[in-house]
C-alpha positions in Angstrom: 148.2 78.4 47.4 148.7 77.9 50.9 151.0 80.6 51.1 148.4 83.1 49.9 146.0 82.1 52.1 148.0 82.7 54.5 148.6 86.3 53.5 145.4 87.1 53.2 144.1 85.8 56.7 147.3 87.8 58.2 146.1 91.1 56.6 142.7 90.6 57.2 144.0 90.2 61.0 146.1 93.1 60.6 143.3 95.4 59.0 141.5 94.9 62.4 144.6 94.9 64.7 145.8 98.6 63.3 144.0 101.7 62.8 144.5 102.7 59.3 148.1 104.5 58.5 149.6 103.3 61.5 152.6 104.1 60.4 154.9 101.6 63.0 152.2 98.5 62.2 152.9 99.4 58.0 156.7 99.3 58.7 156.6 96.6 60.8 154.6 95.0 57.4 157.1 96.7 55.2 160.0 95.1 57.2 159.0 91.4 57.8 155.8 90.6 55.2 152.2 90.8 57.0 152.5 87.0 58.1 155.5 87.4 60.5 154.4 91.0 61.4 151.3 89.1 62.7 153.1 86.9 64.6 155.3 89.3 66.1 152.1 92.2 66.2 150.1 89.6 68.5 153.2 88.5 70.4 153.3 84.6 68.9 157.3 85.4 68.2 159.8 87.8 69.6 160.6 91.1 67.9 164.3 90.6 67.8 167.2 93.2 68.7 167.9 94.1 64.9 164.0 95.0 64.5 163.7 98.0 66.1 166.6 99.9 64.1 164.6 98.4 61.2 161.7 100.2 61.8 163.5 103.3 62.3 164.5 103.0 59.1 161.9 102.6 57.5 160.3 105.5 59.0 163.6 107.2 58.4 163.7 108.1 62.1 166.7 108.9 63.8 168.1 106.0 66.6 169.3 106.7 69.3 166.6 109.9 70.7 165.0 109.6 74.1 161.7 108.3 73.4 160.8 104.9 74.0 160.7 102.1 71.6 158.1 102.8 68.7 157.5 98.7 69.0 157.2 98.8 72.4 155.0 101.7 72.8 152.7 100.1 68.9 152.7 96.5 70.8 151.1 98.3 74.3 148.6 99.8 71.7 148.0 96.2 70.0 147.6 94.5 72.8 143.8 95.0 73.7 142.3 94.0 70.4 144.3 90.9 70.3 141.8 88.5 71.1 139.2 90.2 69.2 140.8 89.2 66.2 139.2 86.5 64.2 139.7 86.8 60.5 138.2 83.6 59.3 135.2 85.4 60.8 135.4 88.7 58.8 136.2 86.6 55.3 132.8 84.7 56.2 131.4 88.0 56.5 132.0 89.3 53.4 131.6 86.3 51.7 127.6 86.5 52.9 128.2 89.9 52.0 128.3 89.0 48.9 132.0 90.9 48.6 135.8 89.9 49.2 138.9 90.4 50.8 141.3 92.1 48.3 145.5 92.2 48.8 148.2 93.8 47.3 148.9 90.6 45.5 145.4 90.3 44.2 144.9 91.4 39.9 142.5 93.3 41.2 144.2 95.7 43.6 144.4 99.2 41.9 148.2 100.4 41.2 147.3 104.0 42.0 147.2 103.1 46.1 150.9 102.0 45.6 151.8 106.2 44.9 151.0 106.0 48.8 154.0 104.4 49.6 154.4 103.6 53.2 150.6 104.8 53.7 149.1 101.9 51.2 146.7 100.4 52.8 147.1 96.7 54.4 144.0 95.6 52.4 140.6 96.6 50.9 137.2 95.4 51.8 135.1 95.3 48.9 131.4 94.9 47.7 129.3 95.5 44.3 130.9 95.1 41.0 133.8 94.1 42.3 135.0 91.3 39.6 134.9 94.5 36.7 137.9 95.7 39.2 138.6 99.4 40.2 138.9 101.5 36.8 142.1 102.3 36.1 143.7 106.0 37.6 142.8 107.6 34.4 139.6 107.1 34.4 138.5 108.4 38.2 137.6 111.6 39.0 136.6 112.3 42.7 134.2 114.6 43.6 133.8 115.8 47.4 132.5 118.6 49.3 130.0 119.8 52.3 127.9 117.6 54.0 125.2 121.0 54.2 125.6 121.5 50.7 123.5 124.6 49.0 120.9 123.8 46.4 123.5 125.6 44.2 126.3 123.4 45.0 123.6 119.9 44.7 123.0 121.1 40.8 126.5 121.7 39.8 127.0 118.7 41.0 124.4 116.7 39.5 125.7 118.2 36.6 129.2 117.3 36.8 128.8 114.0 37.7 126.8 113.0 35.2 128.6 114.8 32.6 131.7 113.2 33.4 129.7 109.6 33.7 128.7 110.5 29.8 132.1 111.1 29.1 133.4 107.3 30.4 134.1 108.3 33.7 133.6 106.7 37.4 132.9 109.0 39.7 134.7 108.4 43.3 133.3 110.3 46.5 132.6 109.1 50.4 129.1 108.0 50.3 128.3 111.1 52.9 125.5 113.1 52.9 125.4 116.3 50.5 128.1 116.7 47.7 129.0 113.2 47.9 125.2 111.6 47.8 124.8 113.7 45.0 127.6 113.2 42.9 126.8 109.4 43.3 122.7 109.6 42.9 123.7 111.7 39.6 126.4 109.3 38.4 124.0 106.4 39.0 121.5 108.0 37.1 123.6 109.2 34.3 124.6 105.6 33.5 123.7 102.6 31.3 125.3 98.9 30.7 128.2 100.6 29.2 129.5 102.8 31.2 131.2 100.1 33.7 131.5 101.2 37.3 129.8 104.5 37.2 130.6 105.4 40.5 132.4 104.0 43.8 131.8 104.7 47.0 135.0 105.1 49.8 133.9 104.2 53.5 135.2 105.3 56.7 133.8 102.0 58.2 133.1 98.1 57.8 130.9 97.4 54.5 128.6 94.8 56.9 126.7 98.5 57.7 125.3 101.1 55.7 126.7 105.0 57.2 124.8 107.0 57.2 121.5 105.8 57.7 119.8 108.1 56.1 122.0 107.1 52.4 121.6 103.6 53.2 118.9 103.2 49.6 121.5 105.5 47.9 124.7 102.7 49.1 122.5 99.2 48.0 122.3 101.5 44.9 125.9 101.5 44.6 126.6 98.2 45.5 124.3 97.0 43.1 126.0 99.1 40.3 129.0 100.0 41.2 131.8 99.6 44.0 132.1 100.4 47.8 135.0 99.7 49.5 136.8 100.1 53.0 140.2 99.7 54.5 138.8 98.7 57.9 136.8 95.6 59.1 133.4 94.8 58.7 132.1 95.5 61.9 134.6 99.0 62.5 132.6 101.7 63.7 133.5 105.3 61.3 135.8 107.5 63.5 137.0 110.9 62.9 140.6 109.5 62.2 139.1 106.6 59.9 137.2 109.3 57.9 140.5 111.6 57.9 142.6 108.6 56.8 139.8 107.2 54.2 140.2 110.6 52.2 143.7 109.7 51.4 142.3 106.7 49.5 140.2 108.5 47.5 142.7 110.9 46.2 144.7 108.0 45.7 142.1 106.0 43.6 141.0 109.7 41.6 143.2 110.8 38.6 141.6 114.1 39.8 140.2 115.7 42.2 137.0 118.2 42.4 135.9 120.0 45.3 132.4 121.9 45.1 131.8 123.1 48.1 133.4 123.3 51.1 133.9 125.3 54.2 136.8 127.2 55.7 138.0 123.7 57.2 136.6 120.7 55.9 137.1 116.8 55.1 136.7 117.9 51.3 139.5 120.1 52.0 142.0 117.3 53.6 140.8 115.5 50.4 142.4 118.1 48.1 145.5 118.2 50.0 146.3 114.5 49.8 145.5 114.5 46.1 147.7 117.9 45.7 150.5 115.6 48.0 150.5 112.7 45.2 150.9 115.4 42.5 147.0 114.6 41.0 145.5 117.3 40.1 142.9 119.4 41.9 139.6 121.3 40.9 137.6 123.9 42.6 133.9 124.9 41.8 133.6 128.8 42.9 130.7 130.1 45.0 128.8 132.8 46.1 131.5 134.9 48.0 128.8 135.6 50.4 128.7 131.5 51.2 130.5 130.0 53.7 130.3 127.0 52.1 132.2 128.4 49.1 135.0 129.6 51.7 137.0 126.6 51.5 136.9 126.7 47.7 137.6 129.7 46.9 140.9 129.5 49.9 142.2 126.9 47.4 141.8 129.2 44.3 142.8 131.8 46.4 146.3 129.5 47.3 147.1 128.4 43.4 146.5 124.5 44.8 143.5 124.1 42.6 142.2 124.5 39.1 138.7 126.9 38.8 136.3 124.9 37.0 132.7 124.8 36.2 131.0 121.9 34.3 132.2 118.6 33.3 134.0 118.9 30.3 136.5 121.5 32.3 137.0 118.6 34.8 137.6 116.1 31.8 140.0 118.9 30.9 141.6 118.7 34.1 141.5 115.1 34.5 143.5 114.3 31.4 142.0 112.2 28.1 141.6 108.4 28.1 141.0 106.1 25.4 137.6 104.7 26.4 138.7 101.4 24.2 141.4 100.9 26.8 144.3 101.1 24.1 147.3 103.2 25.3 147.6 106.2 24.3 150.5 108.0 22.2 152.8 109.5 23.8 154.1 112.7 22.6 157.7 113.1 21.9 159.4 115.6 24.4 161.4 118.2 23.3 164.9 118.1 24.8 163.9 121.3 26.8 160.7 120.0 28.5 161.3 119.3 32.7 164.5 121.5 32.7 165.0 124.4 35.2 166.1 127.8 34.3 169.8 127.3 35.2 169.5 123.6 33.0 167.8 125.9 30.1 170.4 128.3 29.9 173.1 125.7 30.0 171.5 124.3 27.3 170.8 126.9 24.8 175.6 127.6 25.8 176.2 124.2 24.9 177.8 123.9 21.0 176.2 121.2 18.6 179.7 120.3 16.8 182.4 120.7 19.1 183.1 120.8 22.5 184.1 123.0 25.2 185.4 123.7 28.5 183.6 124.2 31.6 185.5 127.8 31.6 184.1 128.7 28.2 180.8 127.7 29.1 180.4 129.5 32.2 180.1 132.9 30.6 178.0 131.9 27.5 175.4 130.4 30.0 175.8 133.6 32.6 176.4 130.5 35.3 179.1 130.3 37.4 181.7 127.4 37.2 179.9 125.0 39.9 176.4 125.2 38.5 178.0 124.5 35.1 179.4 121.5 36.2 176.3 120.3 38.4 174.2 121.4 35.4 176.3 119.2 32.7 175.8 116.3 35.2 172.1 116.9 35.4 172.0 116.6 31.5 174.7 114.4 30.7 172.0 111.9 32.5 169.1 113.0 30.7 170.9 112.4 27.4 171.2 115.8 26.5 175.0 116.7 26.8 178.7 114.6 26.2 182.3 114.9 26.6 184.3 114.6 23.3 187.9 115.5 22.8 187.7 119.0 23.4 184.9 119.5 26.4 181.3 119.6 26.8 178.8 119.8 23.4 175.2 119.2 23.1 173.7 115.6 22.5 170.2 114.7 20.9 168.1 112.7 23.6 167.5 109.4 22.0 
């Protein structure tokens, strides 16, 4: 018990001490555990000799280069918010808040953040619904876009969110002004006592403040109903790096993304790209080709990194199915073909079912030559799908 108090006093320390994705503090967590990486963050202990290399390899850095020590130069970045840090004070605050502190350790965290890797976030500030928990990857869909939206890009919104809130979805966006008020306000609307958490809200900034002003109705709304949530502080100010950084988390959080509008270069766009990054998929609603709001769109059309779609039940497409009763679903079998490459397929179809061959016999059957053979033999002798017997290399049923 002690132990994870501990914990999560030294990451809500370390949430105010580091920017979000500081990539030396999150190694220097990944390398000694956030209590000691406190200690050694606000100087209390001594880095050690061995720690630097450490880091470096954790970043996968090479040692050795010219620069200066990345401790060094993180610890000369530390060192002025030091004595600011108090995070008995910032439990206390969102504990009046009526919201918590929640770690990795925590039930409640959400899995998905861990497909950041390195980049998971120290901790997450929450407020609302927050004991329902986040629904599960699944089961979010994020929908971003302009802050000026169009009235045409406000109803196919509306639309979208609450279709997909019908349809057992939450619906993730930044609590900003256009595209993301309105995919909230609609989501709100949309729902009833049985739709969960209809919609959560991701925040460039501490939850003890409402941003923007001017949605501050719309976010009580959501903290009421739903979930808003923060990697930074209460009390941190948004910054253009906090608001680049928080998009990360809600591609992580989103099963899918959807982007309705947005311009040449946008936030919504650095949205896409993360959730393109973790392999989620990604939607685009297409525009006027007269509207510059539609540029940014219909550039990720254009590019092949998103998915055209138009209403809600093409997102649900996109998204994936979910068993609203929460049982698993079945999975298909695969065939032994599905994930190979073209090399791997042709191997395949060479390959006898009775006896084996040689690596020389194969080579022609398959049109490979004799190194890709034996690379591609190794590739499928691990997926179960080829075996040596007596005479060479046959074809094996995956189990």
């Amino acid at each position: 018990m002690a132990e994870a108090l501990e914990e999560r006093r030294a990451r809500a320390a370390l949430a105010r001490l580091m920017e979000p994705s500081d990539w030396v503090g999150l190694a220097l967590i990944a390398a000694l555990g956030p209590v000691d990486a406190l200690r050694v963050a606000t100087g209390a202990i001594g880095p050690g000799q061995e720690l630097e290399g450490e880091l470096r390899r954790v970043l996968d850095r090479q040692a050795g280069g010219p620069q200066q020590s990345l401790l060094v130069d993180a610890l000369q970045r530390w060192a002025p918010r030091v004595k600011d840090l108090a995070p008995e004070r910032d439990l206390a605050t969102m504990e009046r808040l009526g919201g918590r502190l929640v770690i990795p350790s925590d039930d409640l965290w959400p899995p998905a953040l861990g497909d950041l890797e390195l980049g998971e976030p120290v901790c997450l500030w929450m407020r609302g619904s927050v004991d329902q928990g986040v629904p599960a990857l699944n089961r979010n869909v994020a929908v971003v876009g302009s802050r000026d939206s169009t009235n045409y890009g406000n109803s196919v919104t509306g639309d979208m969110a609450a279709g997909l809130v019908q349809r057992g979805y939450c619906v993730i966006s930044g609590g900003a002004y256009g595209i993301d008020a309105q995919a909230h306000r609609s989501a709100l609307a949309a729902a009833d006592d049985s739709n969960g958490v209809p919609t959560m809200a991701v925040m460039a900034c501490g939850l003890d403040r409402y941003y923007p002003a001017g949605n501050e109705d719309l976010l009580r709304s959501i903290a009421a109903r739903g979930i808003i949530l923060a990697e930074v502080p209460p009390g941190s100010a948004p910054t253009r790096w906090r608001f680049l950084q928080r998009n990360r988390l809600i591609a992580a959080l989103a099963g899918a993304t959807v982007v309705v509008e947005a311009r040449w270069r946008s936030g919504a766009l650095n949205t896409a790209h993360h959730a393109a990054g973790l392999g989620r998929p990604v939607g685009a609603v297409p525009g006027s080709v007269y509207s510059a709001n539609s540029a940014g769109t219909h550039r990720l059309l254009r590019d092949g990194s998103a998915t055209c779609v138009t209403d809600a039940a093409e997102v649900a497409e996109l998204a994936g199915p979910f068993d609203a009763t929460g049982a698993p679903p079945q999975q298909e079998a695969l065939a032994d073909h599905d994930g190979l490459g073209v090399e791997d397929l042709l191997l395949l179809d060479a390959l006898p079912i009775r006896q084996g061959v040689s690596v020389d016999k194969l080579a022609p059957v398959a049109g490979l030559p004799a190194r890709s053979v034996l690379a591609g033999l190794g590739r499928l002798e691990s997926r179960g799908l080829a075996r040596q017997d007596g005479f060479g290399w046959r074809r094996a049923r995956r189990p």
